[in-house]
N, C-alpha and C positions, 0 to 999 in steps of 0.2 A: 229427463233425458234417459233413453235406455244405452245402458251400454252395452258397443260393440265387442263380437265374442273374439275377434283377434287379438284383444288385449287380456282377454282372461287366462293370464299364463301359469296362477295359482290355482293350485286344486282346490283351497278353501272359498275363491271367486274372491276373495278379500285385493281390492285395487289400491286400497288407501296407502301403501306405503310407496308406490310408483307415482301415485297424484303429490304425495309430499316431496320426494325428492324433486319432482319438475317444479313446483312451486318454487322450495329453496333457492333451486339454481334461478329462475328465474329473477327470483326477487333481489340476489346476490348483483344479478345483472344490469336489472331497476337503477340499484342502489350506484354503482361503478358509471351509469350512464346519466342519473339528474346530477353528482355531483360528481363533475367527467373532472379533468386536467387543472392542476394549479389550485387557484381559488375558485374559478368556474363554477356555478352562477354566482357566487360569495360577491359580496364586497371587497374591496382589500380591507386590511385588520391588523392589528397585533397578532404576531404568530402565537401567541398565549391564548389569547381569547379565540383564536383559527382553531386550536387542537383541545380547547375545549367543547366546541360543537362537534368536532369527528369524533366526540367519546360514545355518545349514541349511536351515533353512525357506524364505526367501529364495531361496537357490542353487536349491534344489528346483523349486521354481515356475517363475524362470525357466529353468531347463533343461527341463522341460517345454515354455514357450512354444518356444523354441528348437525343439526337435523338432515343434512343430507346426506353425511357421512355415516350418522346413527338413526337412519328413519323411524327407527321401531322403538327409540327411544321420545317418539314424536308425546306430548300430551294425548288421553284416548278423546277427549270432545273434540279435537281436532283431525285426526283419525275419522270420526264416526261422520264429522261434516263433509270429507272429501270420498268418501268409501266409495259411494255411490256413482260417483261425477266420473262419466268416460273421459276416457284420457288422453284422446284425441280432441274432443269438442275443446277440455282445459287446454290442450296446446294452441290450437286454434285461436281461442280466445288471446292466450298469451301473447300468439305472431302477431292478432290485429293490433294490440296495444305496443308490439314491440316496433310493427312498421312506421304505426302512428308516430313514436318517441323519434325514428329515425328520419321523418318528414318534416316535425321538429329541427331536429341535430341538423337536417340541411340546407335548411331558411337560415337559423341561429349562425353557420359556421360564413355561410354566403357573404351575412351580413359584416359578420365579427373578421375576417380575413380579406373583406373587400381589397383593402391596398396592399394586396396581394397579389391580386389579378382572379381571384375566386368570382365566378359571373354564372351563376345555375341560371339555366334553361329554366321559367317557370309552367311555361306549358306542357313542355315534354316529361318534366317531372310530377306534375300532376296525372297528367296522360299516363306514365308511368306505370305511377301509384295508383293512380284510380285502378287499372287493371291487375295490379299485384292483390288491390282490398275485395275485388270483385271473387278473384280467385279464391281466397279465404274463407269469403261469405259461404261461396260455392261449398267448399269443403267443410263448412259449419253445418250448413241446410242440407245437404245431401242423406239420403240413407246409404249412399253406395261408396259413400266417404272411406277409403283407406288412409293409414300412415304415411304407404308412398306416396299418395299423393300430395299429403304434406311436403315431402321432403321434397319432391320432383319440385314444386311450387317455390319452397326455400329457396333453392338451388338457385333458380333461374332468380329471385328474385333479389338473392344476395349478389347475383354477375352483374344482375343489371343495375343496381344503385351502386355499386361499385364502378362497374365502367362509366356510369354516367359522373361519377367522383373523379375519375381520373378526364372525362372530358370538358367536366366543366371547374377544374379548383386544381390549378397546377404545381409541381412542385416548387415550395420553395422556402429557401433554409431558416428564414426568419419565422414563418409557419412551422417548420420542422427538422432538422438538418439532417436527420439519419438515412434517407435514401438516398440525397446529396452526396454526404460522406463516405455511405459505400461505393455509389459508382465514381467518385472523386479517387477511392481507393482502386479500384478497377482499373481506373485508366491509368493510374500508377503501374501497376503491375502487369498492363499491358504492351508498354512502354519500357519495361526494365528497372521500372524505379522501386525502392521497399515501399510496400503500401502503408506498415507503420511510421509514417513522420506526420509535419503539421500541413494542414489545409487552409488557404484563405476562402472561405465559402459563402458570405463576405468576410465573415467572423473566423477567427483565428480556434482553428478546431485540429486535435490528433487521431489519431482512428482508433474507436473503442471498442472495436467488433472483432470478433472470433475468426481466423481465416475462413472457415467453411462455410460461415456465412453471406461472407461479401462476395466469397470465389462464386457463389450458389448466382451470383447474380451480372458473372463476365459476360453472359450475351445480349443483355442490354445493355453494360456499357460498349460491346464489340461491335454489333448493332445497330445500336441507338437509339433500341423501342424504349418505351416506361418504365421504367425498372415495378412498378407497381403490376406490371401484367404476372411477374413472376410470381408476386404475393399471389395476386387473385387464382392464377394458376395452381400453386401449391396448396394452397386451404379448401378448394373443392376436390384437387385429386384426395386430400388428407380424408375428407368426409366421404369421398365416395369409397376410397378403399375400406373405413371403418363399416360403412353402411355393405359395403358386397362382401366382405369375408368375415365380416363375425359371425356368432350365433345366433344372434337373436336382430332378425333385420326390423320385426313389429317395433320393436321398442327404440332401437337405432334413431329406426327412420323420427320417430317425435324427438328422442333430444337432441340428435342432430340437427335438426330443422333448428330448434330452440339455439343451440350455439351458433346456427350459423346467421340469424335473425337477431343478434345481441346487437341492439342500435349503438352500444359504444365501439362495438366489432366492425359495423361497417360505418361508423362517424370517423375511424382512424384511418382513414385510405393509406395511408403515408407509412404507414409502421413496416415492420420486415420479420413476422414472425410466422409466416406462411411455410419457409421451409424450413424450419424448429415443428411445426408442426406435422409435418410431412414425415420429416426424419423418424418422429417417436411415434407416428399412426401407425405405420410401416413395421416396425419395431413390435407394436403390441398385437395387429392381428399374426405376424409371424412368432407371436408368443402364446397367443390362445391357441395355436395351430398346432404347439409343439415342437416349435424349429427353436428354439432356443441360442443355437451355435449362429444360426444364420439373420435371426434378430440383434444378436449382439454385432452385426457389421453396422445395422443402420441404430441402432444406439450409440455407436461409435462415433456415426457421420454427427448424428445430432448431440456429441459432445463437443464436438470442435465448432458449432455453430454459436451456442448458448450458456455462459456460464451457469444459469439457472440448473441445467442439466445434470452440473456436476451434483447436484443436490441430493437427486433421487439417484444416483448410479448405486451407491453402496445399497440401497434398498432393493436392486434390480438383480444385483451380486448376491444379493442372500437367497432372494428367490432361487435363483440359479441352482444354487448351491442345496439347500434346504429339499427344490420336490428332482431336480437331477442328478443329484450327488456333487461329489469334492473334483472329479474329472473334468468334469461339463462346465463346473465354474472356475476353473484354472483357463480351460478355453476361452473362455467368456474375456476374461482379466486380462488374457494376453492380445485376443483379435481388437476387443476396446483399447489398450494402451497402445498397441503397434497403429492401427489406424491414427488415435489422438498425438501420436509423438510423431507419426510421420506427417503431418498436416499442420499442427502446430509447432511442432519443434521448428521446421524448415525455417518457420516466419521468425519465430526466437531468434534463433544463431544467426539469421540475419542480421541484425541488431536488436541485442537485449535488452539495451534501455532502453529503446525506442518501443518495443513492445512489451516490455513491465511499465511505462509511462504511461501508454494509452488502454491495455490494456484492464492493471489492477490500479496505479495510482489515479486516474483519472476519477473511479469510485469513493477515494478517501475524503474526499471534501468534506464539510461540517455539513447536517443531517439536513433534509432536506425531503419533507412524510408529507407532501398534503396530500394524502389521501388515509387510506386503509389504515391502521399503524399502531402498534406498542411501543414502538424504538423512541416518540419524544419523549412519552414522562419518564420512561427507563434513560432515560437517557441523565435527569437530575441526579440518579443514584451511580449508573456506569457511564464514563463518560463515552463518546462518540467515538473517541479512536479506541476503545475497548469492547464496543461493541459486537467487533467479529470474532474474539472468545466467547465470548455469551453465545452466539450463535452457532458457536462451534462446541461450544460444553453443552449446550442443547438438541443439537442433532445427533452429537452422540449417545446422548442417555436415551434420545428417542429410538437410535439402530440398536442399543443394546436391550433394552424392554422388549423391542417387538421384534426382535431378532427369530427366535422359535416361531412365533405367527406367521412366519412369513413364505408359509410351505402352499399355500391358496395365491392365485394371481388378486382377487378379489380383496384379501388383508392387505395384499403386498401394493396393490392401488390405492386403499383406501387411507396408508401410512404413508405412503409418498407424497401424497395429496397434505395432509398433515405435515408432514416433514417440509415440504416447501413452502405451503404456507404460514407455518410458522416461523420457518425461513427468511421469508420479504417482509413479515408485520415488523422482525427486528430489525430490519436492514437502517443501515443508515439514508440511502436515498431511495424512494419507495417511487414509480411513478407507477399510473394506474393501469399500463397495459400491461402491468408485472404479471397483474390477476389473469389476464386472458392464458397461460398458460396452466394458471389452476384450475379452472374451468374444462380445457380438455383434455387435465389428470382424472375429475370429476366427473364427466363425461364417459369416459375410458370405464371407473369404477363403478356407475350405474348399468353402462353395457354388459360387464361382469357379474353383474349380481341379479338376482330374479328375486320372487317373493318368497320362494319355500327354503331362503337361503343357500342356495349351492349358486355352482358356479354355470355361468349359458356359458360353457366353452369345453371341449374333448376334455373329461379330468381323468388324464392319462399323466402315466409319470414318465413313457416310457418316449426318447429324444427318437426324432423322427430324421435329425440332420443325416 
């Protein structure tokens, strides 16, 4: 295969460490998508014997992140095997197997939620896919093959098994409760009522969601459309604005495609992390930009959406702080708390318990990891309701070591990514779409980084607000 020269962004022509990080993420992907939700393909088992099969599995993953966060720490026979290999054919290759996996996941899910009301279209969904793989092919065989065209192809091809998810597999709370539950909350609060109390949905549920996030989804329930159009809305504006304002759109366009073809990505139609993603896209090209002051409004929004979020703030706060000075990140600390306290706080003092119940007790439950995870066998040694020191003694030592590194967006991504993910492995309930937001921290830090080591973004110190 010769490779194409729009990918040659290193002056040594050395491609292998962009072929590893796409792989990693990929495989990370593989991994979160054949062993999706619960036990899923598993048998049921002793939870003993269940989280001794995820030890491999486990290790896997993060050796993986590992090599994508440390590429150059890759083995060199491994290196020397993918040097060669353009990195577009490899992404291409990637999408066919990832559409395949997702063609799968849509028979599989049809079948498995049947009394549900789940009834996929089989022709139209072949129909579909036949023309999503043709397109592919097209982009494999071509000489006149670009990245955008990968991505243009993604794009359309993640709306359309997406819409076709949302026309043929309807919502419902036994399959999932959380878009339920938002809009359940919506109409509360459209209505005059606290949106934190309980729900009969059929199932006896409190609302565990962030205001900014359920508010993100008042006009469907005002409406009355999908609440699922807003995900699908949100996650292509999040990629397209990563893909038109960074720096580097060649590379964009392949891992974007790649994130946005993750068949466990688009097997969850149901989820609501579309605008968490939107929030922090937002946020990071108006940080490669240099807006700094005006990044931290929409770090702010996507604090009040996603507890996850809180995770990496102090990470975001050192940045700040470290390549704009002690000014820039007092600004930061105060426009992020004033927005957080005026959006969350309101729902607080509405009722406190009502929204410490749903909000953090609801998480305390005894542990609950099938999937990715440290937190069970840590768990024989600390027990469960101990666990959030541990996780809290550990993300401290991690802001205090790479505190000084943190003057590069590039370090300051690739410790966030680390910080969260190490994060949720300890959590006490782990569920698998935890990962889809480490993914587009990872995403984020490959955008950031090139091969000759610096940064593909203005490395200026000087604030542009």
């Amino acid at each position: 295969m010769m490779m194409s020269e729009e990918f040659m962004d290193n002056p040594s022509g050395d491609n292998s460490l962009k072929n590893i990080q796409l792989i990693a993420l990929s495989f990370m992907m593989v991994l979160i998508s054949i062993k999706s939700d619960r036990y899923f393909p598993l048998p049921p088992m002793p939870d003993f014997s269940f989280q001794i099969l995820l030890i491999p599995y486990t290790m896997s993953f993060l050796l993986a992140a590992f090599f994508l966060l440390f590429p150059e720490k890759t083995p060199l026979l491994f290196k020397s095997l993918v040097k060669k290999l353009s990195i577009l054919h490899v992404a291409t290759v990637i999408a066919i197997l990832f559409e395949t996996m997702t063609l799968v996941l849509l028979f599989v899910q049809n079948l498995r939620y049947k009394e549900f009301g789940y009834k996929l279209d089989m022709v139209l969904t072949c129909f579909l896919m036949s023309i999503i793989f043709i397109g592919l092919l097209g982009i494999f065989f071509s000489k006149y093959s670009r990245s955008m065209h990968l991505f243009i192809l993604a794009s359309i091809a993640y709306t359309t098994i997406y819409l076709l998810s949302i026309l043929s597999f309807p919502l419902d709370p036994f399959r999932s409760d959380m878009l339920p539950l938002i809009v359940a909350g919506c109409k509360n609060f459209l209505t005059g009522i606290n949106p934190y109390t309980f729900y009969h949905i059929p199932h006896l549920l409190t609302m565990t969601y962030l205001p900014g996030l359920w508010l993100s989804f008042l006009p469907s329930a005002n409406f009355g459309f999908d609440p699922r159009i807003i995900n699908l809305v949100s996650i292509i504006l999040s990629v397209i604005i990563l893909y038109s304002f960074g720096r580097n759109q060649k590379k964009a366009a392949i891992f974007l495609s790649i994130f946005l073809l993750n068949p466990y990505l688009q097997y969850r139609h149901e989820i609501y992390l579309g605008v968490v993603f939107l929030g922090l896209s937002v946020a990071y090209v108006l940080l490669i930009n240099n807006r700094p002051i005006l990044s931290s409004v929409f770090f702010g929004y996507a604090m009040t959406t996603y507890q996850f979020v809180w995770v990496i703030f102090p990470f975001f706060v050192a940045y700040i702080y470290n390549k704009y000075g002690k000014k820039n990140a007092f600004f930061v600390i105060v426009i992020v708390t004033t927005i957080f306290v005026a959006m969350v706080g309101s729902f607080f003092v509405w009722s406190p318990s009502d929204f410490i119940l749903g909000v953090f007790q609801h998480w305390t439950s005894t542990g609950d990891v099938p999937t990715v995870n440290l937190s069970y066998f840590i768990s024989y040694i600390i027990p469960w309701d101990h666990l959030l020191y541990l996780q809290g003694f550990v993300m401290l030592f991690l802001f205090l070591v790479t505190f000084k590194r943190l003057i590069s967006l590039r370090e300051t991504l690739r410790w966030m990514t680390i910080g969260l993910l190490v994060f949720i492995i300890l959590n006490r309930i782990i569920e698998v779409y935890f990962f889809l937001l480490v993914f587009l921290l990872m995403t984020m830090f490959i955008l950031t980084f090139n091969l000759s080591g610096q940064q593909d973004h203005i490395n200026s110190d000087v604030c542009t607000d």
